[in-house]
MILOMI-936459 format. One record per residue (C-alpha): residue in one letter; x, y, z; residue number from 1. Coordinates in pm, 1 decimal, decimal comma, padded with zeros to 6 digits, always signed. Example, Ala and Ser with C-alpha at 12.3 -4.5 7.8 and 13.67 -1.06 7.14 Angstrom:
residues 2
+------+----------+----------+----------+-----+
! type !        u !        v !        w ! seq !
+------+----------+----------+----------+-----+
!    A ! +01230,0 ! -00450,0 ! +00780,0 !   1 !
!    S ! +01367,0 ! -00106,0 ! +00714,0 !   2 !
+------+----------+----------+----------+-----+
***
This chain:
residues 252
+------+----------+----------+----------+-----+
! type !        u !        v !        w ! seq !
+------+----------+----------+----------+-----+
!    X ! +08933,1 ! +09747,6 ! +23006,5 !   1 !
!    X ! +08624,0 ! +09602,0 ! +22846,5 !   2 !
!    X ! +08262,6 ! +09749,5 ! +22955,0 !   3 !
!    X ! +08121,0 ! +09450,8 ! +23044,3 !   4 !
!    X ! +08415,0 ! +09359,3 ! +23269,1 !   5 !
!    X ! +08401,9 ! +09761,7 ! +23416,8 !   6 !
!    X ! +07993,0 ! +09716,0 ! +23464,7 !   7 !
!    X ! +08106,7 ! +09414,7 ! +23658,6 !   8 !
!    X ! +08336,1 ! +09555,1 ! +23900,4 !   9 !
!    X ! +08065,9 ! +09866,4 ! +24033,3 !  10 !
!    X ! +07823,0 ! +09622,2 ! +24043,3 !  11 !
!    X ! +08024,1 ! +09449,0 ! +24311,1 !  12 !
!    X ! +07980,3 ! +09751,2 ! +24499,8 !  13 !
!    X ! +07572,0 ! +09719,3 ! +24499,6 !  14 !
!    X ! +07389,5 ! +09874,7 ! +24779,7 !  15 !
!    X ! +07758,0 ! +10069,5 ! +24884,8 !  16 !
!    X ! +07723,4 ! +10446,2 ! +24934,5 !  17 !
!    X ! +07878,3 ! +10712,6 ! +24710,0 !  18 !
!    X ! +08043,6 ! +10954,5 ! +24999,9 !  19 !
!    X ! +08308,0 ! +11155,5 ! +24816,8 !  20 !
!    X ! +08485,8 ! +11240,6 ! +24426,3 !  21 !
!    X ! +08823,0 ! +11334,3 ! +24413,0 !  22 !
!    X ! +08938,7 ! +11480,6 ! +24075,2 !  23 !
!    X ! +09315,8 ! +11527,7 ! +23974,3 !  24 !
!    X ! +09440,1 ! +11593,1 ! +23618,7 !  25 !
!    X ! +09433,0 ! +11230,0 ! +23503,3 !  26 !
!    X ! +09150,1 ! +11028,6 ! +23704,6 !  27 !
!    X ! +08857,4 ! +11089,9 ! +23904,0 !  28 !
!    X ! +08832,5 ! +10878,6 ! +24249,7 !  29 !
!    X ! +08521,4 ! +10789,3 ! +24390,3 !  30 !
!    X ! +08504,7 ! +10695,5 ! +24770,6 !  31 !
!    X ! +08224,6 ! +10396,8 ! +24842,0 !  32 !
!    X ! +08153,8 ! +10298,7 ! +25197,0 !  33 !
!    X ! +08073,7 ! +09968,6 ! +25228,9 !  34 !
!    X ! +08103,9 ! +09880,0 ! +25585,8 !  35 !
!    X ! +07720,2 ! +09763,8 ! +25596,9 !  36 !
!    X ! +07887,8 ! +09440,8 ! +25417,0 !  37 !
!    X ! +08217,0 ! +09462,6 ! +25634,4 !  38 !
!    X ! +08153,4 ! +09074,4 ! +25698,0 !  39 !
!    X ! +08186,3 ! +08988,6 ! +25350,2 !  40 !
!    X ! +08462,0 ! +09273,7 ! +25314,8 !  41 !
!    X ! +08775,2 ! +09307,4 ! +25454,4 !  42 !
!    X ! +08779,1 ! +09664,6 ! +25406,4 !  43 !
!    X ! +08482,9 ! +09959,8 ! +25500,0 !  44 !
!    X ! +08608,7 ! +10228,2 ! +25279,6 !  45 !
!    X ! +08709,7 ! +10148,6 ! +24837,5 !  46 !
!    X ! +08810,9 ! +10380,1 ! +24635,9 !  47 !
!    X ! +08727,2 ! +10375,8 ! +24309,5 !  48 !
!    X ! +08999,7 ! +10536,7 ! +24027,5 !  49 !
!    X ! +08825,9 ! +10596,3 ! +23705,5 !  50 !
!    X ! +09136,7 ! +10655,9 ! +23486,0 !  51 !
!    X ! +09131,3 ! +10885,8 ! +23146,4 !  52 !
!    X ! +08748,6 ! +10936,3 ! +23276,3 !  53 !
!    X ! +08522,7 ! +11164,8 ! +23053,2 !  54 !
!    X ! +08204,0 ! +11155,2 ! +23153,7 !  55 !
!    X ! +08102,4 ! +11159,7 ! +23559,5 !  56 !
!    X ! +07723,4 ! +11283,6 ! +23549,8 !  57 !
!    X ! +07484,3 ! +11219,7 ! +23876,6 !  58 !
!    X ! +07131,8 ! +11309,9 ! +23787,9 !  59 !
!    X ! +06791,8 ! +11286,3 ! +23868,8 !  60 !
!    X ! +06439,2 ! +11408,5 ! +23650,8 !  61 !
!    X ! +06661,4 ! +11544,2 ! +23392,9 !  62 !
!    X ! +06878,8 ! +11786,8 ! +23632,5 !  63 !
!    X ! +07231,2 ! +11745,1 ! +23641,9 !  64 !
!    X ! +07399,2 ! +11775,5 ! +24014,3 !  65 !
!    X ! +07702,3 ! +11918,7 ! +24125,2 !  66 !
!    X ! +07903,2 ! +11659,4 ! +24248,8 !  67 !
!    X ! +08059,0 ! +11923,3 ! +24470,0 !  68 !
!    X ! +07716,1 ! +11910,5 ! +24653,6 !  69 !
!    X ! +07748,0 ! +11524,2 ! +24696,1 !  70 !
!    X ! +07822,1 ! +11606,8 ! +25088,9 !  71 !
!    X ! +07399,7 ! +11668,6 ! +25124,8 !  72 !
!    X ! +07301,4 ! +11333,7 ! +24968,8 !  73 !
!    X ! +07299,8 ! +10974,9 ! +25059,4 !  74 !
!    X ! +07399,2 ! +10801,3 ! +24731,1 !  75 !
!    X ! +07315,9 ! +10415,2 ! +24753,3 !  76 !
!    X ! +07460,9 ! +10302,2 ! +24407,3 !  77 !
!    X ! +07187,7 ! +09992,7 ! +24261,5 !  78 !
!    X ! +07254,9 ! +09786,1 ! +23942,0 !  79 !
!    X ! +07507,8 ! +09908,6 ! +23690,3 !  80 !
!    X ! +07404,9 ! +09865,8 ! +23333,7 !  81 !
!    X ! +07575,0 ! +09918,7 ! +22967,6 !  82 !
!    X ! +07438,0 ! +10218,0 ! +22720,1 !  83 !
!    X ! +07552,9 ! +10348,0 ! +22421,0 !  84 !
!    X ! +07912,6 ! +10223,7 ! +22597,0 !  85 !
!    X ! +07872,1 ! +10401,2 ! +22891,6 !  86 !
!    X ! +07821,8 ! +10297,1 ! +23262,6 !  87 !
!    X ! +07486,7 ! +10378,9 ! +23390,3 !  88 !
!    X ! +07452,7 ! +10278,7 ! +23762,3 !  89 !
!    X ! +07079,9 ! +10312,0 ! +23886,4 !  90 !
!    X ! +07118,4 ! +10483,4 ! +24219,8 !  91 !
!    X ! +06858,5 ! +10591,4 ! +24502,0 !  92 !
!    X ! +06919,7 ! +10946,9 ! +24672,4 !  93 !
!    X ! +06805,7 ! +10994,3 ! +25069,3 !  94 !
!    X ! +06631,9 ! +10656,9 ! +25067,4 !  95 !
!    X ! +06399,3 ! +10762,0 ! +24800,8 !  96 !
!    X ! +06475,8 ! +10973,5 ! +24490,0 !  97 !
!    X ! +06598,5 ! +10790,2 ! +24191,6 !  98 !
!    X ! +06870,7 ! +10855,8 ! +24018,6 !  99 !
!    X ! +07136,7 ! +10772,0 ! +23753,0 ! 100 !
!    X ! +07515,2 ! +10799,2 ! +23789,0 ! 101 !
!    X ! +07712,4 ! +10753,0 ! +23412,7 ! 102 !
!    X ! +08034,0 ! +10696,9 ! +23387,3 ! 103 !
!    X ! +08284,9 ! +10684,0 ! +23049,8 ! 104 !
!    X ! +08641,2 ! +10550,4 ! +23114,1 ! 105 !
!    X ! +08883,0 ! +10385,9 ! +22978,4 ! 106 !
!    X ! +08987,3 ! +10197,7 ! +23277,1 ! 107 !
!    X ! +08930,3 ! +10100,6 ! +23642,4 ! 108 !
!    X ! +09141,6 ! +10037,4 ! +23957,9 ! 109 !
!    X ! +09023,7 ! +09960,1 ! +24301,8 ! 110 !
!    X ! +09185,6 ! +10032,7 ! +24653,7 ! 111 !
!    X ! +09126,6 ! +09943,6 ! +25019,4 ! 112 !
!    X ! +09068,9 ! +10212,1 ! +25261,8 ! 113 !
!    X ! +09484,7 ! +10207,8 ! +25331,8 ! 114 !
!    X ! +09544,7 ! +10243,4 ! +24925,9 ! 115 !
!    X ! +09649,7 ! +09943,8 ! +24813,2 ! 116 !
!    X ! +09584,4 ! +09802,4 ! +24502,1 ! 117 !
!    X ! +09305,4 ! +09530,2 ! +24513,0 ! 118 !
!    X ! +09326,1 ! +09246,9 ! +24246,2 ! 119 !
!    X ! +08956,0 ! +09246,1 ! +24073,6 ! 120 !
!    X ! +08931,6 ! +08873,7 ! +24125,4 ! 121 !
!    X ! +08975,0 ! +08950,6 ! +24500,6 ! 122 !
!    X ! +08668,4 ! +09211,5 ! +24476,4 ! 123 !
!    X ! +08468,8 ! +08995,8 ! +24322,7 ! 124 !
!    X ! +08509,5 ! +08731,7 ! +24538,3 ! 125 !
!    X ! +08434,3 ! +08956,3 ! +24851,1 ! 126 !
!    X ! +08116,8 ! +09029,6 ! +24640,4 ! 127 !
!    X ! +07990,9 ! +08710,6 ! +24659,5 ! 128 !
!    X ! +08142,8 ! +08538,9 ! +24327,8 ! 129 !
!    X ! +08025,1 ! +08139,9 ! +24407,4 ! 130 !
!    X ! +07866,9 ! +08233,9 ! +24701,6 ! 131 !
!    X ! +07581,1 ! +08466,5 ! +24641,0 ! 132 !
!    X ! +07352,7 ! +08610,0 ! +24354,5 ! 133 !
!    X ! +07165,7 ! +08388,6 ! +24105,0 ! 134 !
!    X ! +07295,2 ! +08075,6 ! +23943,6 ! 135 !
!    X ! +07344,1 ! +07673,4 ! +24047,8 ! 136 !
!    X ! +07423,4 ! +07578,0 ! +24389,4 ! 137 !
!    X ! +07673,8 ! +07279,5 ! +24398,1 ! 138 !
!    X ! +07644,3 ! +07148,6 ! +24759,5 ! 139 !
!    X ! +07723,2 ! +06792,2 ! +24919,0 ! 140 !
!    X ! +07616,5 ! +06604,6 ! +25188,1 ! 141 !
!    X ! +07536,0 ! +06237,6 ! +25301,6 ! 142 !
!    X ! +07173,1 ! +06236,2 ! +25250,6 ! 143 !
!    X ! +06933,9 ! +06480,8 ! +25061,9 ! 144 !
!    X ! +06850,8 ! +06700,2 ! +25409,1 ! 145 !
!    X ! +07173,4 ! +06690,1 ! +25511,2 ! 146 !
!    X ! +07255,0 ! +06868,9 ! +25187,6 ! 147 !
!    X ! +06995,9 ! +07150,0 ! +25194,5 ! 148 !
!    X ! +07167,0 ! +07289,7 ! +25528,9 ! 149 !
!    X ! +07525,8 ! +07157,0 ! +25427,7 ! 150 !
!    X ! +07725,9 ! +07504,8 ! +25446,9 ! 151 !
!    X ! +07963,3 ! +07297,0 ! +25192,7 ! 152 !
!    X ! +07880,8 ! +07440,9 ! +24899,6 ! 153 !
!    X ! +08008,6 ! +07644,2 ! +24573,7 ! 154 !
!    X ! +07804,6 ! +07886,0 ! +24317,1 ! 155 !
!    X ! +07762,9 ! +07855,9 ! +23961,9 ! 156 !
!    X ! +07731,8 ! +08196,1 ! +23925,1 ! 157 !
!    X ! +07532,0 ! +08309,9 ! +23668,6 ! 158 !
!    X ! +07707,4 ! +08583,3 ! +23442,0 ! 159 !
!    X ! +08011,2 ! +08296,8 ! +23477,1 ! 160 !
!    X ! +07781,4 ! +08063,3 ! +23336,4 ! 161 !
!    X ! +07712,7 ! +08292,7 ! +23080,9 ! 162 !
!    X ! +08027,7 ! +08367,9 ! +22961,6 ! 163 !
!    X ! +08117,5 ! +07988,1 ! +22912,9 ! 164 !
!    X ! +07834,8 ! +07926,0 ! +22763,3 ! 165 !
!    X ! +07863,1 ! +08176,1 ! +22476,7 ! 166 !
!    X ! +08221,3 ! +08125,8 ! +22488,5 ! 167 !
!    X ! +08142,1 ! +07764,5 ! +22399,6 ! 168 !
!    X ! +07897,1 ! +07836,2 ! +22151,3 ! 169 !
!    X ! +07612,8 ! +07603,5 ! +22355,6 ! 170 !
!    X ! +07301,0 ! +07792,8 ! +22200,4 ! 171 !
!    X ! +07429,7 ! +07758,2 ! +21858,1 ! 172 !
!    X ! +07517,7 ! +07416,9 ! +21917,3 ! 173 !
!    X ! +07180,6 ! +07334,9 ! +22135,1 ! 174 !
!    X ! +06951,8 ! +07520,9 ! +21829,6 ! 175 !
!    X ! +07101,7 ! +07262,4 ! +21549,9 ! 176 !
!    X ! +07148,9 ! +06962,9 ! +21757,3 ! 177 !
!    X ! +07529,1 ! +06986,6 ! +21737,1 ! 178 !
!    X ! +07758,0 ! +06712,2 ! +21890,0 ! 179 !
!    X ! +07775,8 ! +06703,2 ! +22246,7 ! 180 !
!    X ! +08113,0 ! +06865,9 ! +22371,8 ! 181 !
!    X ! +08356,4 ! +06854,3 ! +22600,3 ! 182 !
!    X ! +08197,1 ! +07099,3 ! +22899,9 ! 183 !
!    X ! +07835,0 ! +07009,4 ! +22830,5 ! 184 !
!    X ! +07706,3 ! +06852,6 ! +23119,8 ! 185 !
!    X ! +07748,3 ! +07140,9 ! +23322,7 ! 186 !
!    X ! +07577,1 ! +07367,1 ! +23114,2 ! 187 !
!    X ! +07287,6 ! +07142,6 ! +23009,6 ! 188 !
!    X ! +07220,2 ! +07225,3 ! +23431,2 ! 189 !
!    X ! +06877,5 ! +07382,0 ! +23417,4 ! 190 !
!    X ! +06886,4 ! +07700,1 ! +23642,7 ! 191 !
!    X ! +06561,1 ! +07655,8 ! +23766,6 ! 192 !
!    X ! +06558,0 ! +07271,4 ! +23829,0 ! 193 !
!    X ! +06770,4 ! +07013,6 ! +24070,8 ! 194 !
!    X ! +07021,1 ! +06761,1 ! +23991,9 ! 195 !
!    X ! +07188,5 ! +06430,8 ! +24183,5 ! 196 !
!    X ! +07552,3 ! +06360,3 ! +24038,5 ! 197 !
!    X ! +07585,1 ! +05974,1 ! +23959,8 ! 198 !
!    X ! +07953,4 ! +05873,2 ! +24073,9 ! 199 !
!    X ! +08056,3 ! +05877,0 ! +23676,0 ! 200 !
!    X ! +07918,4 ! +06217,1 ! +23640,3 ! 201 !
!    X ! +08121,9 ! +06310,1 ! +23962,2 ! 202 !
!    X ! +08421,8 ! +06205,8 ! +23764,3 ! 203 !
!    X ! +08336,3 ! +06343,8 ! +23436,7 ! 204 !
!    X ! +08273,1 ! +06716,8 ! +23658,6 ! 205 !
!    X ! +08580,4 ! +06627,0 ! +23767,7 ! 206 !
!    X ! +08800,7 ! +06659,1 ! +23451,7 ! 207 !
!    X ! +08569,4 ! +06911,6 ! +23314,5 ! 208 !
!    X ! +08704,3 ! +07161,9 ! +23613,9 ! 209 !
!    X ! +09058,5 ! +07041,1 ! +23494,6 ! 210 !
!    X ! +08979,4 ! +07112,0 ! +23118,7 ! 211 !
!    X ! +08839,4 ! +07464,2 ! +23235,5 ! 212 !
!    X ! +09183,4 ! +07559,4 ! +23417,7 ! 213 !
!    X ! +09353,2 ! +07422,9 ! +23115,0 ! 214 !
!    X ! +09153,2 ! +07616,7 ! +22821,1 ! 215 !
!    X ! +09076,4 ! +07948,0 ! +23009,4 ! 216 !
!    X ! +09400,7 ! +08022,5 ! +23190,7 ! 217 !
!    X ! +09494,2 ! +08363,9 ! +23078,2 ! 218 !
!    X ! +09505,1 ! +08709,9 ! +23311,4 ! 219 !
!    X ! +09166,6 ! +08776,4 ! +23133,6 ! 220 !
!    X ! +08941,8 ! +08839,6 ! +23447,9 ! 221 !
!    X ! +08694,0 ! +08641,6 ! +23326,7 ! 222 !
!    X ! +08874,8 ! +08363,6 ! +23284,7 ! 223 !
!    X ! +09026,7 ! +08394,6 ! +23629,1 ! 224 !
!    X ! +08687,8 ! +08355,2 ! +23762,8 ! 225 !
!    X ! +08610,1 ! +08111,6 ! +23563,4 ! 226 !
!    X ! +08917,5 ! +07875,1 ! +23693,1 ! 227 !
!    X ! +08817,9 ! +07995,8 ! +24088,6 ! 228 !
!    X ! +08503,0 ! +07835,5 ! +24031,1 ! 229 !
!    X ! +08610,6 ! +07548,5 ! +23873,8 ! 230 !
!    X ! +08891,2 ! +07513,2 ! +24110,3 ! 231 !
!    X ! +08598,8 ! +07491,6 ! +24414,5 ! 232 !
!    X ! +08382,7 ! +07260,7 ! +24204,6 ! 233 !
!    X ! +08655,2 ! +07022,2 ! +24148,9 ! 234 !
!    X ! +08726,3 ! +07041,3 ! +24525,1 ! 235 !
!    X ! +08388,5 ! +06956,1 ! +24598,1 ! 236 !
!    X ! +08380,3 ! +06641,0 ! +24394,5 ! 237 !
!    X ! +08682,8 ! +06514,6 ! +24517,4 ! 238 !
!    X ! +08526,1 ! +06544,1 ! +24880,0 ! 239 !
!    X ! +08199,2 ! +06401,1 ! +24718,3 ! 240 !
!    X ! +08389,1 ! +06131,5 ! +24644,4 ! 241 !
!    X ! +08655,7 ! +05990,8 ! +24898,3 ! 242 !
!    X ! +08365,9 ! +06053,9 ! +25186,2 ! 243 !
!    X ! +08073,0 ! +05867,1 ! +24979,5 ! 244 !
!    X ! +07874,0 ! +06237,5 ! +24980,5 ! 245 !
!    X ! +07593,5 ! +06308,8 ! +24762,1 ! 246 !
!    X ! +07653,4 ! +06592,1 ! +24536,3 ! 247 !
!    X ! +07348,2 ! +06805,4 ! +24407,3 ! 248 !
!    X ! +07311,7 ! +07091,3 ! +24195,0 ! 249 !
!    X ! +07001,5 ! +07305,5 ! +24272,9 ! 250 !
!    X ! +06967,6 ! +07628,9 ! +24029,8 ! 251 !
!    X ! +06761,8 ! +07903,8 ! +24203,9 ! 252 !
+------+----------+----------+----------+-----+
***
């Protein structure tokens, strides 16, 4: 499994708690309570299999900590960052001492609090993939308030956005004024800025969702995501569309 895709998949378990390691011969599980969230997740208790796992350190001011002591700390895990081609999760002991979890493995599996198998797609929908974090909000509506409180609305989120765009080669093509392609006019979206869709450009998102699902459409997780969200944008535009509904893009 690829880092980056690994780093994504703990940090869908930001601001969970750390409450147990379980170590057999072949994999270490980690148990993360997330029942804080338990309206965005169907399940309170994930366990976390790191499989072929080498490195599990917890630490804090340069003093390694026996995971066998875990039991006297409250372990809130934070952002979870890439070094040297480890995992290094930022975590917060007690509410107030920092510390840094690492993690080396080849691979990753996550189950519900009853053991099954959950599909990483699944978890990262639950954690708010087109529905939370930063990136462009797609929403509709039949005038301009109507659309800043319309609960009709999909996510552009922003590591997606990301990952087309290099995938697509838009800053090389952006730095020496390259031909316009065929995905463009969703990523020329400014993050910061706000955007009304003309009907044509409706149309033209349209068959760029289709051309996404098309080009991207292998078990590649992030090309899964990629084809959710352009699924739920194309919906979107076809509602935009046969009910005469503005649609706006507002990056934030």
């Amino acid at each position: 499994m690829e880092k980056k895709i690994q780093r994504d998949v703990m940090n869908d378990f930001y601001q969970g708690k750390l409450t147990g390691v379980h170590e057999t011969e072949t994999e270490i599980v980690l148990s993360i309570d997330m029942s804080e969230f338990k309206q965005y997740y169907y399940s309170s208790i994930f366990y976390c299999e790191l499989v072929n796992c080498s490195l599990l350190q917890l630490a804090f001011k340069n003093e390694r900590l026996d995971l066998k002591d875990l039991h006297k700390y409250v372990v809130e895990l934070g952002d979870t960052d890439i070094d040297d081609d480890r995992l290094v999760i930022s975590c917060t002991l007690n509410d107030k001492i920092r510390a840094t979890l690492t993690i080396e493995t080849e691979t990753i599996k996550i189950y519900d609090e009853s053991k099954k198998e959950i599909d990483l797609l699944d978890l990262a929908i639950f954690g708010g993939l087109c529905s939370s974090d930063a990136g462009i909000d797609f929403t509709i509506g039949k005038t301009k308030k109507d659309v800043e409180t319309s609960d009709e609305s999909v996510k552009f989120n922003e590591g997606i956005a990301g990952y087309l765009a290099k995938q697509e080669q838009y800053a090389k093509r952006y730095r020496e004024k390259g031909p316009r392609e065929a995905f463009d006019l969703l990523l020329d979206l400014d993050p910061y800025g706000e955007k009304i869709f003309s009907k044509s450009e409706i149309i033209e998102l349209i068959s760029i969702c289709e051309g996404i699902v098309a080009k991207y459409n292998t078990d590649h997780l992030n090309h899964r995501k990629l084809s959710y969200f352009a699924g739920r944008l194309k919906e979107l535009c076809l509602k935009s569309l046969e009910d005469n509904l503005m649609l706006v893009a507002v990056g934030d």
